[in-house]
Phi, psi and omega in degrees: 000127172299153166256160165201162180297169179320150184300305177328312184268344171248168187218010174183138193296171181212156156228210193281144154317175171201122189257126220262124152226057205213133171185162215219119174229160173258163213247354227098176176291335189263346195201133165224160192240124146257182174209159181228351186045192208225037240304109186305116130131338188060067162297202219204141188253159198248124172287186202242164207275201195268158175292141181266205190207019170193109340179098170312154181319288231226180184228323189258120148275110167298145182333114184082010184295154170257150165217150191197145189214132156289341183257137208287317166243054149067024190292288168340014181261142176210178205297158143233153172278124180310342189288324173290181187257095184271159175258002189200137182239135177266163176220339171195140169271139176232155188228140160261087172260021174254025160256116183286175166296345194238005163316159178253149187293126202286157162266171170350288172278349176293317177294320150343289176309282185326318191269327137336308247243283179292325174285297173000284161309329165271349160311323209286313169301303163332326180240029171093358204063038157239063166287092197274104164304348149318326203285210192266328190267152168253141163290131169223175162187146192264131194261165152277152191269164188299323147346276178337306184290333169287347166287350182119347183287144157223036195255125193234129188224098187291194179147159154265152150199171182274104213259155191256173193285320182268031198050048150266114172286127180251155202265119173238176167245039208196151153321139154309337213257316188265331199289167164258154178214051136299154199257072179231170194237148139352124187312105165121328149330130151227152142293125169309162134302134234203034202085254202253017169252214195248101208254242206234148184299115178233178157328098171330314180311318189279193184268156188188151180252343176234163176219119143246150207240033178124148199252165197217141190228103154330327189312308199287337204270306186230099199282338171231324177250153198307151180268071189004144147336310188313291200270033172251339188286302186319346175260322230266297170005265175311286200271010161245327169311291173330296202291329183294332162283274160011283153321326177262314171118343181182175185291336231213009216252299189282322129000272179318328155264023170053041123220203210273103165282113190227181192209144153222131212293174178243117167328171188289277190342279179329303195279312160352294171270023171079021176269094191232024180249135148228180181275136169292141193214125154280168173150146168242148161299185210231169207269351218229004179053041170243021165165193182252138183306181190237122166281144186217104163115143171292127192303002184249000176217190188290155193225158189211105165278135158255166210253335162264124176327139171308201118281159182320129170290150176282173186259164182230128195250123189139175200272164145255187169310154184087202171224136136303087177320124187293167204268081190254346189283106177224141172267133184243102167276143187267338217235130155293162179292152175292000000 
């Protein structure tokens, strides 16, 4: 649940975001890779992109293989050591064999279902039964392409991977199975506008709907059983104010500047898996509290709300530029607030 700090430092409620976890690039002719996630909010899966017309090296990935392309439909892709930096970790081979040969090719959404349904469990297995659904990672799977399927291909290659709000695969490096995978950002991060949700990292200068100004790791305060809302706001409260001051330049800077300091507490299923970081998050409302206004400019300098929603981000079917930079500034409190 979003949180948000004392009325003095805030000017409007919020409620959760909802994180698009679903995007779809094709693999080659014989295989496309969708993901369907697991919906932090039970968002809507997003469907996978166009069939290619030429054929990756190899088709069978063993459990953890990474695989990662440059090109917006994935013709390039091929296996790497998981220590580089990659878009899709396989996690299990599936034979889909109750589709007979003269079976039809599923449609969208029926393929949504199937990779939800049948991948799940072995992701979940695959990562120790530290799956977070909440988290940075989405269920994905490389699929057969309808070529494929008339020849006789079902071979289903589940995996994770990290999907951005407007479907663009972001590059992370290490296994999934060693990551922590809260959905937390770097210190300094803004999130785009997405209309009136949340989109993707983009340049603090431009319109963007969250800035965040620091992440807080739960661990050290409650080291073995999951904590309540009640008592994660009691950590959380003082220490996104501390860092949101800090950050800002003064007690009184993110106020002054109409805007919202908030949080979002973490499900059982998230600490379950060992997701135990949140993001500290500035961001403002729309005049009417129906979604978030579009910010213009860093909090630590002049800021601009604008008073109408952004318009819709376009969708992105493809990898984007760069690495998702790991998360190293976290504040660790050990102790609850008195």
């Amino acid at each position: 649940m979003v949180r948000m700090a004392p009325p003095d430092t805030t000017v409007s409620p919020a409620s959760r975001g909802i994180r698009r976890l679903a995007v779809g690039v094709t693999l080659g002719a014989l295989a496309t890779l969708v993901a369907v996630g697991v919906p932090a909010g039970k968002s809507a899966p997003r469907d996978a992109g166009p069939n290619l017309t030429t054929a990756p090296d190899a088709q069978t990935f063993p459990a953890h293989t990474c695989l990662n392309w440059q090109r917006p439909d994935a013709v390039d892709a091929k296996a790497v050591s998981c220590s580089q930096p990659h878009l899709f970790e396989v996690t299990a081979t599936l034979e889909l064999q109750d589709f007979g040969a003269q079976a039809a090719f599923p449609a969208p959404g029926r393929w949504q279902q199937l990779v939800t349904q049948r991948c799940t469990p072995f992701i979940t297995q695959a990562l120790a039964d530290h799956f977070d659904p909440f988290g940075r990672f989405t269920v994905g799977a490389i699929k057969p392409s309808g070529a494929g399927w008339v020849r006789g291909d079902r071979t289903l290659h589940c995996g994770v991977q990290s999907v951005g709000h407007t479907g663009t695969l972001l590059r992370t490096t290490g296994s999934a199975l060693a990551q922590d995978q809260s959905d937390v950002h770097q210190p300094g991060t803004c999130l785009g506008n997405n209309g009136k949700a949340v989109g993707d990292p983009v340049n603090c200068t431009g319109p963007h709907a969250i800035e965040v100004v620091g992440v807080v790791d739960l661990k050290g305060v409650f080291p073995q059983e999951y904590p309540d809302e009640a008592a994660q706001d009691r950590v959380l409260n003082p220490e996104c104010t501390r860092l949101a001051r800090d950050f800002s330049g003064g007690p009184t800077v993110v106020a002054n500047k109409g805007l919202t300091l908030f949080w979002e507490t973490l499900r059982p299923e998230s600490w379950r898996a060992g997701s135990t970081r949140v993001d500290c998050r500035l961001g403002a409302f729309l005049p009417d509290r129906s979604g978030f206004a579009p910010v213009r400019g860093d909090v630590r300098g002049p800021v601009q709300i604008g008073k109408q929603p952004a318009p819709a981000a376009p969708p992105e079917v493809g990898p984007a530029p760069g690495v998702t930079p790991p998360v190293t500034e976290v504040d660790t409190p050990t102790a609850p607030p008195p």
